[in-house]
C-alpha positions as CSV (number, residue, x, y, z in Angstrom):
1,X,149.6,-3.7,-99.1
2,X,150.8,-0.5,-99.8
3,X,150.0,3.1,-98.3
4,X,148.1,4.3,-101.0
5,X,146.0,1.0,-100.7
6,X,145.6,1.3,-97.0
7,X,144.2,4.6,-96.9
8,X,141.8,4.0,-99.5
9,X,140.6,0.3,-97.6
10,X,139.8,2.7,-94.3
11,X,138.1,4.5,-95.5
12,X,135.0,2.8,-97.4
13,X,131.5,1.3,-96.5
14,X,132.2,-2.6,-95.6
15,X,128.2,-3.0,-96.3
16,X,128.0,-0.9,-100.0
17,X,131.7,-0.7,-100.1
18,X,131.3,3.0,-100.8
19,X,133.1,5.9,-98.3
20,X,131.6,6.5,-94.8
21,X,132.0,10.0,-94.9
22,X,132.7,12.4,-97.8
23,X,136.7,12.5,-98.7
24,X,138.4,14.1,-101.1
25,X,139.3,12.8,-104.0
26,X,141.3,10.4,-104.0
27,X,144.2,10.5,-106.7
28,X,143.4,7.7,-109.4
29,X,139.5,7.1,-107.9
30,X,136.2,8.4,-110.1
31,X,134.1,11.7,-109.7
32,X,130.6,11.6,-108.0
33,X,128.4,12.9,-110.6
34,X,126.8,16.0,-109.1
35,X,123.2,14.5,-108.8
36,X,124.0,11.9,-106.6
37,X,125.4,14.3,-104.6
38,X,122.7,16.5,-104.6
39,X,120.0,13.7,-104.4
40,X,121.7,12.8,-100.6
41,X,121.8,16.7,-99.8
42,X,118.1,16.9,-100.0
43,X,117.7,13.2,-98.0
44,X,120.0,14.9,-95.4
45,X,117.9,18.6,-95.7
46,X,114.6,16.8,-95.4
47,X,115.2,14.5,-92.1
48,X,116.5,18.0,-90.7
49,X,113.8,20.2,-91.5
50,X,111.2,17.3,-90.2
51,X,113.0,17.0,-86.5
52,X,112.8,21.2,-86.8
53,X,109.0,21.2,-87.4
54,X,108.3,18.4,-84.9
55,X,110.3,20.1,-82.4
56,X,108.3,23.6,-83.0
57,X,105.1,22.2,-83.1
58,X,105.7,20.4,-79.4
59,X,107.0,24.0,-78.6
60,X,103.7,25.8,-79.5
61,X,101.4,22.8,-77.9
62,X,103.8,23.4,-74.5
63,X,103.4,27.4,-74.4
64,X,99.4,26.9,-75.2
65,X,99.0,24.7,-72.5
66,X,100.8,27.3,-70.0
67,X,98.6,30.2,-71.3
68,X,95.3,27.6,-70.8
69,X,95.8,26.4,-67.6
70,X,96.9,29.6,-66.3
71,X,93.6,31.5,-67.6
72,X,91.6,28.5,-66.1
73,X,93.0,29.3,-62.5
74,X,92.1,33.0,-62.7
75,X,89.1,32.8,-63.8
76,X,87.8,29.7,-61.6
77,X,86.2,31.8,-58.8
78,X,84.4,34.1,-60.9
79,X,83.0,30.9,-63.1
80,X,81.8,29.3,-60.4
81,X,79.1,31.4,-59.3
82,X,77.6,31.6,-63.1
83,X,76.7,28.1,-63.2
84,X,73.1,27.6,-64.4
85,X,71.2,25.1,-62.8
86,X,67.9,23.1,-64.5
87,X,65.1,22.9,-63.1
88,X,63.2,19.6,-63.6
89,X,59.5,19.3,-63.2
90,X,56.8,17.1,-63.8
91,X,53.9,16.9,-66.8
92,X,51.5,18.0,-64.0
93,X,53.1,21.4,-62.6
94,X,53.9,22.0,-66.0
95,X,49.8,22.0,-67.0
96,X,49.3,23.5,-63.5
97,X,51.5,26.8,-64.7
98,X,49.8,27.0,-68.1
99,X,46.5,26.8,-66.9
100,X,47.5,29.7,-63.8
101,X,49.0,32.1,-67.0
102,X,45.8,31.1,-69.2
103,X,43.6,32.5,-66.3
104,X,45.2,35.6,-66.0
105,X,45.6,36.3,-69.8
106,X,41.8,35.9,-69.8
107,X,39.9,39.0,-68.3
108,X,36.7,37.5,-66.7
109,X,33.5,39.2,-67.9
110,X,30.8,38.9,-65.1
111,X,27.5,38.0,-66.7
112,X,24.6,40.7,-67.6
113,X,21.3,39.5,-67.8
114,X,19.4,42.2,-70.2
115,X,15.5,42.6,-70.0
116,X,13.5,41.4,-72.2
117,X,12.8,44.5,-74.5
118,X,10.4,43.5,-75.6
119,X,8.2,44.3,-72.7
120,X,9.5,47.1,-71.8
121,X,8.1,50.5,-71.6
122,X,4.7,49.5,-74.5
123,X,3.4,46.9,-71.2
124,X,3.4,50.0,-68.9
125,X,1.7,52.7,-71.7
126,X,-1.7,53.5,-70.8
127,X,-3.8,52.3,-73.1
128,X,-5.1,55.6,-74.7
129,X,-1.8,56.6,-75.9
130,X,-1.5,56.6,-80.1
131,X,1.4,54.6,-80.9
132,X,0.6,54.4,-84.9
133,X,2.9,57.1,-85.3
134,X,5.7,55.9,-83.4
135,X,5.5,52.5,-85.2
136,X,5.6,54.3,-88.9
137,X,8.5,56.8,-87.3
138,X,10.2,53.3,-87.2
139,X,8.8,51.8,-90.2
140,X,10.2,54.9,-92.3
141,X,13.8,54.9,-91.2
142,X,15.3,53.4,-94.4
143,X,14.2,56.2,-96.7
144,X,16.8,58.9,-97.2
145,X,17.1,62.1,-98.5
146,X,16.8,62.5,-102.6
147,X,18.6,64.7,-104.8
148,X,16.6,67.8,-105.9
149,X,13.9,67.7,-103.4
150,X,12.6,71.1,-101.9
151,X,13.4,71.8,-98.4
152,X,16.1,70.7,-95.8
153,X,15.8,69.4,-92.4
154,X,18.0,67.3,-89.6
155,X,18.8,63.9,-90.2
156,X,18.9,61.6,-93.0
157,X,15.7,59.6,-93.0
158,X,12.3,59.3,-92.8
159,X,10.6,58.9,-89.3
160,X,11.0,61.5,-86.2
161,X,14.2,62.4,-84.5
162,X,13.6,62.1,-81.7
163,X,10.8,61.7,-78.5
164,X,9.0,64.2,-78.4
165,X,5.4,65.3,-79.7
166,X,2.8,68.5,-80.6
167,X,-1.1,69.5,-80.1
168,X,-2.8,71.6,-82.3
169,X,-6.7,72.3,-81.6
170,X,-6.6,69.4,-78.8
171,X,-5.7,66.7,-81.6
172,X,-2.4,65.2,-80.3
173,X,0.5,64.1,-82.8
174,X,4.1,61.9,-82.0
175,X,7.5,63.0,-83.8
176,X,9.5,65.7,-84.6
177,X,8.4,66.8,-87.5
178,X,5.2,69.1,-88.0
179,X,3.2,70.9,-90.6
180,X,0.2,72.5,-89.9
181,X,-2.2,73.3,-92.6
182,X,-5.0,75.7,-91.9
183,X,-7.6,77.2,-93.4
184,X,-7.6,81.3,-94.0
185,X,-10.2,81.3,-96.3
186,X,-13.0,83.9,-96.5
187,X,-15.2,82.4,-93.9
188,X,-12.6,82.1,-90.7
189,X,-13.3,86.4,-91.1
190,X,-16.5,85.4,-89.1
191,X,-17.0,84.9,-85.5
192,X,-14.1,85.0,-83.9
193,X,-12.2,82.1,-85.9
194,X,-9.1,83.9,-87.6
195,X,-8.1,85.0,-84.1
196,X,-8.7,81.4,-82.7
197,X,-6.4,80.1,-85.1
198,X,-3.7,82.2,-84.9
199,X,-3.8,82.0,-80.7
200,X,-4.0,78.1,-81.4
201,X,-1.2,77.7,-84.2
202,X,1.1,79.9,-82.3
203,X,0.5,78.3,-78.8
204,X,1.2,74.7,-80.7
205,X,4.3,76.0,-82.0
206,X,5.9,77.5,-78.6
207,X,5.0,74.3,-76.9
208,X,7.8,72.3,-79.4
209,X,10.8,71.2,-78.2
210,X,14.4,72.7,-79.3
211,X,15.5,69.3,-81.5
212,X,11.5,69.5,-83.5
213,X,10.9,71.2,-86.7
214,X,7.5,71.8,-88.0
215,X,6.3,74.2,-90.9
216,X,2.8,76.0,-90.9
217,X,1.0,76.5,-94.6
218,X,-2.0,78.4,-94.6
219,X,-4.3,77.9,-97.7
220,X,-7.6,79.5,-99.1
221,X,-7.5,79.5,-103.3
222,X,-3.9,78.8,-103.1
223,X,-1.3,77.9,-100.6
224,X,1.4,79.4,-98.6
225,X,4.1,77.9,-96.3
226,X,5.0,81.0,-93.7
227,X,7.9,82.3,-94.0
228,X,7.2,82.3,-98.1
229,X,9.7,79.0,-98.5
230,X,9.0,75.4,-98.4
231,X,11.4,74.2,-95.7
232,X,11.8,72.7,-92.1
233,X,12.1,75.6,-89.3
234,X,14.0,74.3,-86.0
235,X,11.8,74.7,-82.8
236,X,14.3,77.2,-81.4
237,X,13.5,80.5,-79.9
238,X,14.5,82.6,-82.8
239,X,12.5,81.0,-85.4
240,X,9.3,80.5,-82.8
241,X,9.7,84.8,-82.1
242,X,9.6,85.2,-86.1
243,X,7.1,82.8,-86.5
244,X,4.9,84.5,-84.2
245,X,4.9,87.8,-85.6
246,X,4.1,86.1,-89.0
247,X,1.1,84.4,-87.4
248,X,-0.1,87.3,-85.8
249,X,-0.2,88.7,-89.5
250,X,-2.3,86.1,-91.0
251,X,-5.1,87.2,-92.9
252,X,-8.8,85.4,-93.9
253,X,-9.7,85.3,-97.7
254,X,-10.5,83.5,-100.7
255,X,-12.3,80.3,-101.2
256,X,-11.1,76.7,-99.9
257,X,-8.8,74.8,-101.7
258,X,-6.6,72.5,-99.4
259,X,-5.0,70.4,-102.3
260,X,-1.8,72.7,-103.2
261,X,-1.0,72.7,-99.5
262,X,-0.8,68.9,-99.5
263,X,1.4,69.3,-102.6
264,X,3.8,71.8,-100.7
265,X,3.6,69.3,-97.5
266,X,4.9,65.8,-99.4
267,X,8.0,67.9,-101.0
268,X,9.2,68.1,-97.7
269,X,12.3,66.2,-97.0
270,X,12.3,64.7,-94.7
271,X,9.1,63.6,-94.7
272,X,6.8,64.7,-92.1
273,X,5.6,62.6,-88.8
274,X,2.5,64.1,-88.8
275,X,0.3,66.8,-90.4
276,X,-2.7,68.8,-88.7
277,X,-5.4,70.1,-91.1
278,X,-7.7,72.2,-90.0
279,X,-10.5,73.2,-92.1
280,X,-14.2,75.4,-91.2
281,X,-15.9,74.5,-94.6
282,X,-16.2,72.2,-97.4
283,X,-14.0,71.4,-100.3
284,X,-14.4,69.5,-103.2
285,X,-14.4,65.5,-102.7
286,X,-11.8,65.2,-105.6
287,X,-9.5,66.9,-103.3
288,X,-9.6,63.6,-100.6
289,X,-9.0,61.2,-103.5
290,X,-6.1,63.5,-103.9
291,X,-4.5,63.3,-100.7
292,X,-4.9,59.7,-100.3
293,X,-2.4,59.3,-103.7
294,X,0.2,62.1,-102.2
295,X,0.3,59.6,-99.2
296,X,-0.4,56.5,-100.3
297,X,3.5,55.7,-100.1
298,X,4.2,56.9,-96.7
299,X,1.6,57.2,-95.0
300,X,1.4,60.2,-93.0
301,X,-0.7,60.2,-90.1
302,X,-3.4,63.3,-90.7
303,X,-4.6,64.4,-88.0
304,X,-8.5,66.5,-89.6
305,X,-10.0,69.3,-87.4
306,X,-13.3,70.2,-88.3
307,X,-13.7,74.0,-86.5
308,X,-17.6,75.0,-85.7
309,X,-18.8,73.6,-88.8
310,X,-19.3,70.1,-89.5
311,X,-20.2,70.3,-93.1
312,X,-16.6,68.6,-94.5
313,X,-17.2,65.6,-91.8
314,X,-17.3,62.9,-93.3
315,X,-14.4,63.8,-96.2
316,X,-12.1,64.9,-93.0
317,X,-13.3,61.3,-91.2
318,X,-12.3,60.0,-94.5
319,X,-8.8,61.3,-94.4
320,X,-8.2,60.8,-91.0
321,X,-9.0,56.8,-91.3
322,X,-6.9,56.1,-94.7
323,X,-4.2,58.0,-93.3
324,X,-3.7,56.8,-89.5
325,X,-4.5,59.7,-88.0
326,X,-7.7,61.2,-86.1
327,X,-10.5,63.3,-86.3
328,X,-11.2,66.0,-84.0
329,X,-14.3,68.7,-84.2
330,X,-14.1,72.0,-82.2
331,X,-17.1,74.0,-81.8
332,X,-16.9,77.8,-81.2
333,X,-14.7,80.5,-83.0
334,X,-13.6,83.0,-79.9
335,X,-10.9,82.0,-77.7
Protein backbone atom coordinates (compact mmCIF):
# COMPACT_ATOMS: atom_id res chain seq x y z
CA UNK A 1 0.00 0.00 0.00
CA UNK A 2 1.31 3.16 -0.53
CA UNK A 3 1.53 6.48 1.64
CA UNK A 4 -1.00 8.30 -0.02
CA UNK A 5 -3.29 5.14 0.37
CA UNK A 6 -2.41 4.80 4.01
CA UNK A 7 -3.32 8.13 5.13
CA UNK A 8 -6.43 8.24 3.44
CA UNK A 9 -7.47 4.32 5.03
CA UNK A 10 -6.87 6.18 8.69
CA UNK A 11 -8.56 8.24 8.45
CA UNK A 12 -12.30 7.13 7.41
CA UNK A 13 -15.52 5.74 9.22
CA UNK A 14 -15.12 1.70 9.27
CA UNK A 15 -19.11 1.81 9.92
CA UNK A 16 -20.18 4.51 6.86
CA UNK A 17 -16.72 4.48 5.55
CA UNK A 18 -16.87 8.29 5.59
CA UNK A 19 -13.94 10.48 7.74
CA UNK A 20 -14.22 10.56 11.56
CA UNK A 21 -13.40 13.98 11.92
CA UNK A 22 -13.40 16.82 9.32
CA UNK A 23 -9.92 16.75 7.13
CA UNK A 24 -8.81 18.60 4.59
CA UNK A 25 -9.11 17.84 1.39
CA UNK A 26 -7.53 15.34 0.31
CA UNK A 27 -5.65 15.71 -3.08
CA UNK A 28 -7.65 13.56 -5.79
CA UNK A 29 -10.85 12.98 -3.21
CA UNK A 30 -14.52 14.89 -3.94
CA UNK A 31 -15.93 18.17 -2.34
CA UNK A 32 -18.71 18.01 0.37
CA UNK A 33 -21.40 19.94 -1.11
CA UNK A 34 -22.05 22.86 1.33
CA UNK A 35 -25.50 21.57 2.60
CA UNK A 36 -24.36 18.61 3.94
CA UNK A 37 -22.16 20.45 5.75
CA UNK A 38 -24.42 22.86 6.95
CA UNK A 39 -27.20 20.20 7.66
CA UNK A 40 -24.56 18.50 10.43
CA UNK A 41 -23.69 22.23 11.73
CA UNK A 42 -27.12 22.67 12.83
CA UNK A 43 -27.38 18.74 14.32
CA UNK A 44 -24.19 19.78 16.15
CA UNK A 45 -25.80 23.60 17.19
CA UNK A 46 -29.05 22.03 18.26
CA UNK A 47 -27.66 19.08 20.83
CA UNK A 48 -25.52 22.16 22.16
CA UNK A 49 -28.08 24.64 22.74
CA UNK A 50 -30.46 21.85 24.32
CA UNK A 51 -27.68 20.68 27.11
CA UNK A 52 -27.37 24.86 27.59
CA UNK A 53 -31.12 25.24 28.27
CA UNK A 54 -31.38 22.08 30.41
CA UNK A 55 -28.47 23.21 32.36
CA UNK A 56 -30.11 26.85 32.94
CA UNK A 57 -33.32 25.72 33.73
CA UNK A 58 -31.80 23.31 36.70
CA UNK A 59 -29.77 26.56 37.55
CA UNK A 60 -32.95 28.68 38.02
CA UNK A 61 -35.06 25.62 39.86
CA UNK A 62 -31.64 25.49 42.35
CA UNK A 63 -31.46 29.38 43.17
CA UNK A 64 -35.49 29.37 43.73
CA UNK A 65 -35.36 26.66 45.99
CA UNK A 66 -32.45 28.67 48.14
CA UNK A 67 -34.61 31.92 48.04
CA UNK A 68 -37.88 29.53 49.23
CA UNK A 69 -36.54 27.71 51.93
CA UNK A 70 -34.67 30.53 53.24
CA UNK A 71 -37.96 32.91 53.38
CA UNK A 72 -39.75 29.76 55.02
CA UNK A 73 -37.20 29.82 57.99
CA UNK A 74 -37.54 33.50 58.66
CA UNK A 75 -40.76 33.78 58.69
CA UNK A 76 -41.67 30.43 60.65
CA UNK A 77 -42.07 32.06 64.08
CA UNK A 78 -44.03 34.82 63.10
CA UNK A 79 -46.53 32.24 61.05
CA UNK A 80 -46.99 30.25 63.79
CA UNK A 81 -48.93 32.31 66.01
CA UNK A 82 -51.47 33.35 63.01
CA UNK A 83 -52.78 29.95 62.65
CA UNK A 84 -56.62 29.93 62.69
CA UNK A 85 -58.19 27.34 64.47
CA UNK A 86 -62.17 25.95 63.68
CA UNK A 87 -64.34 25.69 65.92
CA UNK A 88 -66.71 22.68 65.55
CA UNK A 89 -70.12 22.67 67.21
CA UNK A 90 -73.10 20.73 67.21
CA UNK A 91 -76.84 21.40 65.33
CA UNK A 92 -78.00 22.12 68.94
CA UNK A 93 -75.66 25.03 70.15
CA UNK A 94 -75.87 26.20 66.86
CA UNK A 95 -80.05 26.66 67.26
CA UNK A 96 -79.20 27.56 70.98
CA UNK A 97 -77.08 30.88 69.57
CA UNK A 98 -79.71 31.83 67.05
CA UNK A 99 -82.47 31.60 69.21
CA UNK A 100 -80.20 33.80 72.17
CA UNK A 101 -79.50 36.64 69.04
CA UNK A 102 -83.34 36.33 67.93
CA UNK A 103 -84.30 37.33 71.57
CA UNK A 104 -82.27 40.17 71.74
CA UNK A 105 -83.08 41.52 68.22
CA UNK A 106 -86.70 41.41 69.44
CA UNK A 107 -87.59 44.31 72.01
CA UNK A 108 -90.19 42.79 74.32
CA UNK A 109 -93.38 44.93 74.46
CA UNK A 110 -95.06 44.36 77.97
CA UNK A 111 -98.84 44.02 77.49
CA UNK A 112 -101.44 47.01 78.04
CA UNK A 113 -104.74 46.14 78.78
CA UNK A 114 -106.96 49.34 77.53
CA UNK A 115 -110.51 50.03 79.11
CA UNK A 116 -113.25 49.35 77.56
CA UNK A 117 -114.24 52.90 76.17
CA UNK A 118 -117.00 52.27 75.74
CA UNK A 119 -118.00 52.66 79.33
CA UNK A 120 -116.13 55.15 80.13
CA UNK A 121 -116.98 58.60 81.33
CA UNK A 122 -121.17 58.40 79.62
CA UNK A 123 -121.71 55.35 82.75
CA UNK A 124 -120.59 57.96 85.32
CA UNK A 125 -122.66 61.25 83.66
CA UNK A 126 -125.51 62.07 85.77
CA UNK A 127 -128.40 61.46 84.24
CA UNK A 128 -129.68 65.11 83.60
CA UNK A 129 -126.86 66.05 81.54
CA UNK A 130 -127.84 66.81 77.52
CA UNK A 131 -125.65 64.78 75.52
CA UNK A 132 -127.72 65.43 72.05
CA UNK A 133 -125.36 68.00 71.34
CA UNK A 134 -122.28 66.20 71.96
CA UNK A 135 -123.51 63.19 69.86
CA UNK A 136 -124.33 65.70 66.66
CA UNK A 137 -120.79 67.59 67.58
CA UNK A 138 -119.62 64.06 66.49
CA UNK A 139 -122.01 63.22 63.99
CA UNK A 140 -120.99 66.53 62.00
CA UNK A 141 -117.31 66.10 61.80
CA UNK A 142 -117.09 65.08 58.10
CA UNK A 143 -118.49 68.31 56.76
CA UNK A 144 -115.83 70.86 55.81
CA UNK A 145 -115.60 74.26 54.99
CA UNK A 146 -117.05 75.41 51.36
CA UNK A 147 -115.81 77.78 49.02
CA UNK A 148 -117.65 81.22 49.16
CA UNK A 149 -119.35 80.89 52.38
CA UNK A 150 -119.64 83.98 54.72
CA UNK A 151 -117.78 84.00 57.79
CA UNK A 152 -114.52 82.28 59.12
CA UNK A 153 -113.92 80.35 62.17
CA UNK A 154 -111.24 77.63 63.75
CA UNK A 155 -111.10 74.37 62.47
CA UNK A 156 -112.22 72.54 59.46
CA UNK A 157 -115.42 70.87 60.18
CA UNK A 158 -118.64 70.80 61.52
CA UNK A 159 -119.17 69.85 65.31
CA UNK A 160 -117.43 71.83 68.42
CA UNK A 161 -113.76 72.17 68.98
CA UNK A 162 -113.48 71.39 71.83
CA UNK A 163 -115.11 70.60 75.65
CA UNK A 164 -116.50 73.22 76.70
CA UNK A 165 -120.17 74.79 76.92
CA UNK A 166 -122.47 78.29 77.39
CA UNK A 167 -125.79 79.43 79.37
CA UNK A 168 -127.86 82.08 78.22
CA UNK A 169 -131.21 82.83 80.30
CA UNK A 170 -130.59 79.55 82.38
CA UNK A 171 -130.95 77.34 79.10
CA UNK A 172 -127.66 75.34 78.91
CA UNK A 173 -125.84 74.49 75.45
CA UNK A 174 -122.56 72.00 74.73
CA UNK A 175 -119.73 73.13 72.04
CA UNK A 176 -117.82 75.74 71.05
CA UNK A 177 -119.57 77.47 68.89
CA UNK A 178 -122.46 80.02 69.81
CA UNK A 179 -124.93 82.42 68.32
CA UNK A 180 -127.32 84.11 70.26
CA UNK A 181 -130.35 85.55 68.63
CA UNK A 182 -132.46 88.01 70.61
CA UNK A 183 -135.15 89.95 70.37
CA UNK A 184 -134.77 94.04 70.36
CA UNK A 185 -137.95 94.65 69.16
CA UNK A 186 -140.35 97.48 70.30
CA UNK A 187 -141.71 95.65 73.22
CA UNK A 188 -138.33 94.63 75.22
CA UNK A 189 -138.54 98.91 75.71
CA UNK A 190 -141.03 97.82 78.49
CA UNK A 191 -140.39 96.72 81.98
CA UNK A 192 -137.14 96.30 82.53
CA UNK A 193 -136.41 93.69 79.57
CA UNK A 194 -133.85 95.55 77.26
CA UNK A 195 -131.59 95.85 80.28
CA UNK A 196 -132.17 92.18 81.31
CA UNK A 197 -130.99 91.11 78.05
CA UNK A 198 -128.12 92.93 77.67
CA UNK A 199 -126.91 92.04 81.57
CA UNK A 200 -127.85 88.31 80.43
CA UNK A 201 -126.19 88.23 76.78
CA UNK A 202 -123.06 89.88 78.13
CA UNK A 203 -122.74 87.66 81.32
CA UNK A 204 -123.17 84.44 78.77
CA UNK A 205 -120.47 85.80 76.70
CA UNK A 206 -117.68 86.50 79.57
CA UNK A 207 -118.40 83.11 80.98
CA UNK A 208 -116.87 81.35 77.44
CA UNK A 209 -113.81 79.88 77.35
CA UNK A 210 -110.57 81.23 75.35
CA UNK A 211 -110.76 78.25 72.40
CA UNK A 212 -115.07 79.14 71.94
CA UNK A 213 -116.46 81.40 69.40
CA UNK A 214 -119.95 82.55 69.42
CA UNK A 215 -121.73 85.53 67.50
CA UNK A 216 -124.73 87.47 68.97
CA UNK A 217 -127.51 88.77 66.16
CA UNK A 218 -130.13 90.94 67.56
CA UNK A 219 -133.35 91.20 65.31
CA UNK A 220 -136.72 93.23 65.33
CA UNK A 221 -137.94 93.96 61.39
CA UNK A 222 -134.53 93.03 60.28
CA UNK A 223 -131.40 91.47 61.57
CA UNK A 224 -128.07 92.39 62.80
CA UNK A 225 -125.03 90.28 63.77
CA UNK A 226 -122.88 92.71 66.38
CA UNK A 227 -120.15 93.93 65.32
CA UNK A 228 -122.07 94.68 61.68
CA UNK A 229 -120.32 91.33 59.99
CA UNK A 230 -121.43 87.83 59.85
CA UNK A 231 -118.41 86.02 61.35
CA UNK A 232 -117.12 83.80 64.28
CA UNK A 233 -115.57 86.17 67.28
CA UNK A 234 -112.90 84.08 69.46
CA UNK A 235 -113.89 84.04 73.29
CA UNK A 236 -110.75 86.10 74.10
CA UNK A 237 -110.62 89.09 76.28
CA UNK A 238 -110.32 91.61 73.51
CA UNK A 239 -113.24 90.66 71.51
CA UNK A 240 -115.46 89.98 75.03
CA UNK A 241 -114.31 94.00 76.12
CA UNK A 242 -115.64 95.19 72.54
CA UNK A 243 -118.39 93.00 72.61
CA UNK A 244 -119.53 94.42 75.78
CA UNK A 245 -119.55 97.97 74.95
CA UNK A 246 -121.63 97.01 71.78
CA UNK A 247 -124.17 95.21 74.02
CA UNK A 248 -124.37 97.82 76.34
CA UNK A 249 -125.42 99.89 73.13
CA UNK A 250 -128.27 97.81 72.14
CA UNK A 251 -131.30 99.42 71.43
CA UNK A 252 -135.35 98.14 71.50
CA UNK A 253 -137.46 98.85 68.22
CA UNK A 254 -139.42 97.62 65.45
CA UNK A 255 -141.60 94.70 65.08
CA UNK A 256 -140.56 90.93 65.41
CA UNK A 257 -139.27 89.21 62.66
CA UNK A 258 -136.70 86.37 63.72
CA UNK A 259 -136.44 84.70 60.14
CA UNK A 260 -133.43 86.88 58.54
CA UNK A 261 -131.45 86.12 61.72
CA UNK A 262 -131.85 82.40 61.09
CA UNK A 263 -130.69 83.18 57.51
CA UNK A 264 -127.47 85.08 58.91
CA UNK A 265 -126.98 82.08 61.57
CA UNK A 266 -126.78 78.95 58.87
CA UNK A 267 -124.13 81.07 56.66
CA UNK A 268 -121.93 80.58 59.34
CA UNK A 269 -119.06 78.32 58.61
CA UNK A 270 -118.56 76.40 60.55
CA UNK A 271 -121.71 75.57 61.44
CA UNK A 272 -122.84 76.37 64.85
CA UNK A 273 -123.15 73.75 67.98
CA UNK A 274 -125.90 75.47 69.27
CA UNK A 275 -128.10 78.59 68.93
CA UNK A 276 -130.11 80.48 71.80
CA UNK A 277 -133.26 82.33 70.60
CA UNK A 278 -134.78 84.39 72.72
CA UNK A 279 -137.97 86.01 71.89
CA UNK A 280 -140.85 88.20 74.35
CA UNK A 281 -143.72 88.14 71.57
CA UNK A 282 -145.19 86.36 68.73
CA UNK A 283 -144.08 85.93 65.21
CA UNK A 284 -145.66 84.72 62.38
CA UNK A 285 -145.99 80.66 62.22
CA UNK A 286 -144.55 80.72 58.56
CA UNK A 287 -141.46 81.76 60.22
CA UNK A 288 -141.08 78.03 62.22
CA UNK A 289 -141.73 76.24 59.03
CA UNK A 290 -138.85 78.32 58.04
CA UNK A 291 -136.43 77.46 60.42
CA UNK A 292 -137.06 73.79 60.39
CA UNK A 293 -135.85 73.84 56.34
CA UNK A 294 -132.60 76.18 57.23
CA UNK A 295 -131.86 73.16 59.62
CA UNK A 296 -133.30 70.33 58.37
CA UNK A 297 -129.66 69.28 57.09
CA UNK A 298 -127.78 69.72 60.22
CA UNK A 299 -129.64 69.96 62.75
CA UNK A 300 -128.79 72.55 65.09
CA UNK A 301 -129.81 72.19 68.49
CA UNK A 302 -132.11 75.49 69.36
CA UNK A 303 -132.26 76.11 72.41
CA UNK A 304 -136.14 78.76 72.55
CA UNK A 305 -136.56 81.21 75.55
CA UNK A 306 -139.75 82.52 75.93
CA UNK A 307 -139.07 86.02 78.29
CA UNK A 308 -142.34 87.11 80.54
CA UNK A 309 -144.61 86.34 77.83
CA UNK A 310 -145.82 83.07 76.85
CA UNK A 311 -147.77 84.05 73.77
CA UNK A 312 -145.05 82.39 71.00
CA UNK A 313 -145.17 79.02 73.28
CA UNK A 314 -146.11 76.57 71.55
CA UNK A 315 -144.15 77.77 68.00
CA UNK A 316 -140.81 78.16 70.36
CA UNK A 317 -141.92 74.34 71.88
CA UNK A 318 -142.13 73.57 68.29
CA UNK A 319 -138.63 74.63 67.40
CA UNK A 320 -137.12 73.49 70.29
CA UNK A 321 -138.43 69.62 69.68
CA UNK A 322 -137.68 69.43 65.69
CA UNK A 323 -134.45 70.85 66.37
CA UNK A 324 -132.94 68.87 69.64
CA UNK A 325 -132.83 71.60 71.67
CA UNK A 326 -134.96 72.92 74.77
CA UNK A 327 -137.43 75.25 75.81
CA UNK A 328 -136.96 77.44 78.60
CA UNK A 329 -139.60 80.41 79.91
CA UNK A 330 -138.30 83.22 82.16
CA UNK A 331 -140.83 85.36 83.80
CA UNK A 332 -139.86 88.98 84.88
CA UNK A 333 -138.07 91.78 82.88
CA UNK A 334 -135.69 93.56 85.75
CA UNK A 335 -132.64 91.93 86.77
Amino acid sequence: MSRTESQQEAGRDPAHGGPMWPTAPVEGTPEVPFEVRLIRFAKRATVVGVAVSLLVHLTAWLVAMHLRVEHDSRSGAAGASSVVDFAVMTDVELAQLTDEALALESPVVPEITLPDMATVDLLDAPPDIDLSGAMRELADTGSLTGAGDLGSGPGMGEGGGGAGGAGFFGAEATGSRFVYIVDISGSMSFGGKIERLRDELAKSIDGLLENAHYLPITFSTSATPLGEEVRWLQANERNKRSSRREIMAIQSGGGTNPGPAFHLAFQLRPRPDAIFFMTDGEFPEQVAGEIERLNAEHRVPIHCICFVSRDAEPLMRRIARESGGTYTFVAGGGP
